[in-house]
C-alpha positions in Angstrom: -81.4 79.3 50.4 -78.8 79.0 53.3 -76.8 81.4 54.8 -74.3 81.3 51.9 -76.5 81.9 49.6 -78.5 85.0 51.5 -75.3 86.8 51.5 -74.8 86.5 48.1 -77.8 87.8 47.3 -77.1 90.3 49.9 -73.9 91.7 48.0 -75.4 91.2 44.6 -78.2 93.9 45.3 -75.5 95.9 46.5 -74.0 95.8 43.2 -76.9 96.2 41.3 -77.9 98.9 44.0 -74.6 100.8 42.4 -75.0 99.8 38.4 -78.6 101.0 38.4 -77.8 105.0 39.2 -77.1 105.2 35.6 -74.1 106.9 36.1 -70.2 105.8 35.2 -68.8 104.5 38.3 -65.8 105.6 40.0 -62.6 103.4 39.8 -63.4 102.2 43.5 -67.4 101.7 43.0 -66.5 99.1 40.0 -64.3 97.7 42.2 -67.1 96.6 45.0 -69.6 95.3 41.5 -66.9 93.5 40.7 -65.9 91.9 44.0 -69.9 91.9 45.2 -71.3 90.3 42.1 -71.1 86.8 41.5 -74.0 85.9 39.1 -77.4 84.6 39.9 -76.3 80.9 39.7 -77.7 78.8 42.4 -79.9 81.6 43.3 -83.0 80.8 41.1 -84.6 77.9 40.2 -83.9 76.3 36.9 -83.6 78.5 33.5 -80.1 79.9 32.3 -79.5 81.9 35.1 -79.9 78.4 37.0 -76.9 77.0 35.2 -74.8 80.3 34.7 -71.7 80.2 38.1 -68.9 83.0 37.6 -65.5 82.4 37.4 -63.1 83.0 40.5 -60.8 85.5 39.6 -57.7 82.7 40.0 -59.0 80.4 37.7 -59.5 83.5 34.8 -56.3 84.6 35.5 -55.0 80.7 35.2 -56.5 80.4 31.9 -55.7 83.9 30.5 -51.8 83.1 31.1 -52.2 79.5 29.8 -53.2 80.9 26.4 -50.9 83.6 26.9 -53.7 86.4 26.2 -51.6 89.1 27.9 -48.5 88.8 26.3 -50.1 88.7 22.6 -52.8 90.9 20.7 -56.0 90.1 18.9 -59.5 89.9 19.7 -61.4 88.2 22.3 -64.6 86.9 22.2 -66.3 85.6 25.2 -70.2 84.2 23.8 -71.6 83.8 27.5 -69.5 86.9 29.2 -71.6 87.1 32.4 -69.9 90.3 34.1 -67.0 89.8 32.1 -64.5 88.8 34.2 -62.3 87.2 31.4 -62.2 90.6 30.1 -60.4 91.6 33.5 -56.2 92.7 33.2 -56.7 93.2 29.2 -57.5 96.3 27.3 -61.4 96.4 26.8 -60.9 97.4 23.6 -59.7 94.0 22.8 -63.0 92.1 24.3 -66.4 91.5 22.6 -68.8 90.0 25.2 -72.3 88.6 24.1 -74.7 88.0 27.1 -78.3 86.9 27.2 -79.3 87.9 31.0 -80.4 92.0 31.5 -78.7 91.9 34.7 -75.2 90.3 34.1 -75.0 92.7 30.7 -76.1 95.7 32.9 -73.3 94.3 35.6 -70.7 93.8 32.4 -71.3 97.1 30.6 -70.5 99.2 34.1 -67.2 97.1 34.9 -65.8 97.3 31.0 -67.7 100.1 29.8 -64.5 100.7 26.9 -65.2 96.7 25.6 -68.1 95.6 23.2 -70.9 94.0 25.2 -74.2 92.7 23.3 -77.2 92.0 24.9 -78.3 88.9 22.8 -78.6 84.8 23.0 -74.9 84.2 20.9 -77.2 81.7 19.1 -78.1 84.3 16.6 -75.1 85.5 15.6 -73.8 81.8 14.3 -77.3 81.1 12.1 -76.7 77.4 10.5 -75.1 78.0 6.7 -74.9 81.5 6.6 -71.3 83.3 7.7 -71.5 86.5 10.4 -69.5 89.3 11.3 -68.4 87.0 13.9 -67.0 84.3 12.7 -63.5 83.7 12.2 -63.1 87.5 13.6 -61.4 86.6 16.9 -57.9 85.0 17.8 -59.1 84.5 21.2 -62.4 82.6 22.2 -62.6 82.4 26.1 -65.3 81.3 28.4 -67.1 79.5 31.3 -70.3 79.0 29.5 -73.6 78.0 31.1 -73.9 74.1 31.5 -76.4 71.0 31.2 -79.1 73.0 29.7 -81.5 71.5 27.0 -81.6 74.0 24.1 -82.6 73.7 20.5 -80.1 74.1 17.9 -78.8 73.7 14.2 -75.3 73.4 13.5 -72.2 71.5 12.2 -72.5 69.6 14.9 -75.6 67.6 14.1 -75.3 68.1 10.3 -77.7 70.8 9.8 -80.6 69.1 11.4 -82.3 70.7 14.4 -82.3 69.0 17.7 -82.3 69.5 21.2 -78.7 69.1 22.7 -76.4 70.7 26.0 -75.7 74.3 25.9 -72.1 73.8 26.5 -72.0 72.1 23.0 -73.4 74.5 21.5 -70.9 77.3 22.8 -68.5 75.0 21.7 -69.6 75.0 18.4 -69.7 78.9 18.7 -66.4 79.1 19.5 -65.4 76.9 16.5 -66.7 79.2 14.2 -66.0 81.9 16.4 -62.0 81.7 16.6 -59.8 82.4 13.3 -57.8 79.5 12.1 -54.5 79.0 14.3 -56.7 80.7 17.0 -57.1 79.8 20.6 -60.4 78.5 22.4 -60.4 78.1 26.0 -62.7 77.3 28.2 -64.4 75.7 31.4 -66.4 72.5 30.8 -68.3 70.2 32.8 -66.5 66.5 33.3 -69.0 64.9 31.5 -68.6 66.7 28.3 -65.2 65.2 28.2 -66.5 61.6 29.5 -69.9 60.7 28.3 -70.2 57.6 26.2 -73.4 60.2 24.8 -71.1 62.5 23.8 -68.6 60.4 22.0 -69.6 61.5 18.7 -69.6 65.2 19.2 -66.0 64.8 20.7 -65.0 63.4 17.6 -66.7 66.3 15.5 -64.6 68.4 17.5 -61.3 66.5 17.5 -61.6 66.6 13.5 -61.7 70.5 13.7 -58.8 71.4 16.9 -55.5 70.4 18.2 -56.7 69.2 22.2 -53.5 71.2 23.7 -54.6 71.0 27.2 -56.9 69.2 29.7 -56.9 70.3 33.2 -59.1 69.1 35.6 -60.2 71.7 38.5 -61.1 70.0 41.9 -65.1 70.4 43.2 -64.1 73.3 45.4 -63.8 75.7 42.6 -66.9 77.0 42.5 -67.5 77.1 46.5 -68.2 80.6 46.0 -70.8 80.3 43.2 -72.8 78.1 45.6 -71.7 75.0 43.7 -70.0 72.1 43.4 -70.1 71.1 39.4 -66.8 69.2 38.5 -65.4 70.8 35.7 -62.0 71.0 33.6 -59.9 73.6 31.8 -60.4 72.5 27.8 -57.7 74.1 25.4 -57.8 74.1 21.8 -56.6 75.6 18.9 -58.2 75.0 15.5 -56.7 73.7 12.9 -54.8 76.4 10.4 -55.5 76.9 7.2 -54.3 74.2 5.1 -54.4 71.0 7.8 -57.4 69.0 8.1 -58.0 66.1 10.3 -56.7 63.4 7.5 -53.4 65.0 8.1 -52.9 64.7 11.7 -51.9 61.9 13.6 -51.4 61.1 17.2 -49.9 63.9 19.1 -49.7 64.7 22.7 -51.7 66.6 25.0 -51.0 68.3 27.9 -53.1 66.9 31.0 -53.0 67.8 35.0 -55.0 67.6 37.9 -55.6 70.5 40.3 -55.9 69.1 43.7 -55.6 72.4 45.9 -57.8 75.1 44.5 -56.8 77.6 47.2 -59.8 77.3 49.3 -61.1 73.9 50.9 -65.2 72.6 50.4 -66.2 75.1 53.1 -64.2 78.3 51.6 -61.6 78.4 54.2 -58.4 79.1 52.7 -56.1 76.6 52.3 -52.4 78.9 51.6 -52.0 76.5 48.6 -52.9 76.5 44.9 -51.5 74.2 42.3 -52.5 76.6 39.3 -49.4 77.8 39.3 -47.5 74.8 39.1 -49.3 73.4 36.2 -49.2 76.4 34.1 -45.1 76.4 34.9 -45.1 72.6 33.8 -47.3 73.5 31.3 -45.5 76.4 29.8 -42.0 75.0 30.1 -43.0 72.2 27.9 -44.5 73.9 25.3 -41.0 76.5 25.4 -38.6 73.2 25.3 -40.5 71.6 22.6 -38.5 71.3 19.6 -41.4 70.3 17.4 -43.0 73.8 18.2 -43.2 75.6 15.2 -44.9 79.9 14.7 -48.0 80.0 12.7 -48.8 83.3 10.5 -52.1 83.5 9.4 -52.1 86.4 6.7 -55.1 85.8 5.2 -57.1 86.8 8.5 -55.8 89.9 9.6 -56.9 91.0 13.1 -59.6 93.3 13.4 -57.8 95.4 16.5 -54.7 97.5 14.9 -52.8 95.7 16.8 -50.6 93.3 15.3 -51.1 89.5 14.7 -50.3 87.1 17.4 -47.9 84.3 17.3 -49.3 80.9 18.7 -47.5 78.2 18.5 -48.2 75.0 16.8 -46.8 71.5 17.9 -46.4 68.9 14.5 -48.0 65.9 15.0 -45.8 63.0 16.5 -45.7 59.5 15.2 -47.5 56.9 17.0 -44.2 55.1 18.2 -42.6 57.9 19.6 -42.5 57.8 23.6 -43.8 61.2 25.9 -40.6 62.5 27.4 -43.1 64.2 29.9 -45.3 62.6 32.1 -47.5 65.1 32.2 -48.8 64.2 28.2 -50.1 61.3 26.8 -49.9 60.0 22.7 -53.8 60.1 22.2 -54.9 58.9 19.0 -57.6 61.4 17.4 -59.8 58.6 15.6 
């Protein structure tokens, strides 16, 4: 390891130093976990700790305001929930974490001790076939799952046979079945998930399930602090309501962007500029001054939080012919 990564591991026993009293922390002690702990990512050698790099807190805040998760209720699932930092500025109570690794659930349970957080591979609560308590529970399925691992699994995906595919399509599929219909899924992918000519045919098992709302791709800098340099993207979906399937929808367009300035160069130095908040402004302002957006209700899923409901919005499909007024989208046929 260099000197990066020794003083990471440095402030990671220091958090661990503090979780390990067995005590509730104080206000300021979570404070240091939360700020000290940034996974074991790039810290061991293979294995899902190898492939498991923690959000920054810009880019969770990024994607909790481009799904809107603040303004609106409903439950939040996040299948791969490390420390839980997506659970971070909303009521715990909201938040249902599953997390495979003793330390980041240990880490997770002392930051958001008022949220739900399992200690379990999310695998088992999706079995192929048979329905869970967790599927279509949540309106809200947010993440930064681990990537490129090899892992056996039976799904939708590869029609009920077992075989060895990425983990990040697997927690995709999760998430599918996860998320309520009219929900939201959002979460950090590699590039190549998107890209792949391997891939094509799980792209096209998803497309046939969600609206793609959003595609934003986050510069190799992001993860700086993670002790990587992964290329990755911001995927957005919402799956389809009840009553559309993927017969019924045509082309339609999708919100895409490129993040240049992360806020921090590729040696960490600050740069005083981030363009996250410039997409999410074009991003929101589109989706507010679209006259094809119409509210969804879904009634026959009622949320298991008392709050109410959320609203999320749902653009019709557009005919093929019909010209972007945005360049920021792009008429992309689903098949």
């Amino acid at each position: 390891m260099g000197r990066k990564e020794w003083a990471r591991q440095d402030d990671r026993e220091r958090a661990l130093a503090l979780v390990r009293e067995g005590r509730p922390l104080t206000a300021e002690e979570i404070t240091v976990v939360k700020q000290c702990y940034s996974g074991i990512g790039g810290l061991v050698a293979s294995g899902w700790g190898g492939g498991s790099f923690f959000t920054p807190p810009t880019v969770v805040s990024f994607v909790q305001e481009l799904v809107q998760l603040r303004e609106n209720s409903g439950a939040i699932l996040e299948a791969s929930c490390g420390s839980g930092s997506f659970f971070e500025n909303v009521d715990p109570r909201r938040c249902t974490g599953i997390e495979q690794s003793v330390e980041s659930y240990t880490i997770a349970r002392a930051c958001y001790p008022e949220a739900r957080i399992i200690r379990s591979e999310a695998e088992q609560f999706f079995p192929y076939g048979k329905g869970g308590e967790f599927d279509g529970a949540f309106q809200y399925v947010l993440g930064n799952p681990p990537f490129g691992l090899k892992k056996r699994w039976q799904g939708e995906m590869t029609a009920g046979r077992e075989q060895t595919i990425l983990s990040e399509w697997i927690f995709l599929e999760i998430a599918f079945r996860a998320v309520k219909p009219g929900g939201a899924i959002a979460m950090i992918v590699p590039d190549g998930l998107l890209a792949n000519r391997a891939s094509h045919y799980l792209r096209k098992w998803l497309m046939g399930r969600c609206f793609i709302r959003a595609v934003i791709s986050l510069p190799t800098e992001t993860f700086y602090h993670a002790s990587t340099s992964v290329k990755t993207s911001v995927l957005y979906l919402q799956r389809f309501p009840v009553g559309v399937t993927k017969e019924m929808v045509g082309d339609y367009r999708i919100f895409m962007a490129i993040v240049e300035d992360i806020g921090w160069d590729s040696r960490g130095r600050a740069t005083g500029k981030c363009d996250l908040k410039k997409v999410l402004d074009t991003y929101l302002a589109f989706r507010d001054g679209n006259e094809d957006i119409v509210d969804l209700v879904q009634p026959e899923f009622p949320d298991p939080t008392t709050e109410p409901l959320p609203v999320l919005p749902l653009e019709e499909a557009t005919p093929a012919n019909v010209e972007p007024q945005n360049k920021c989208f792009i008429q992309m046929a689903l098949f």
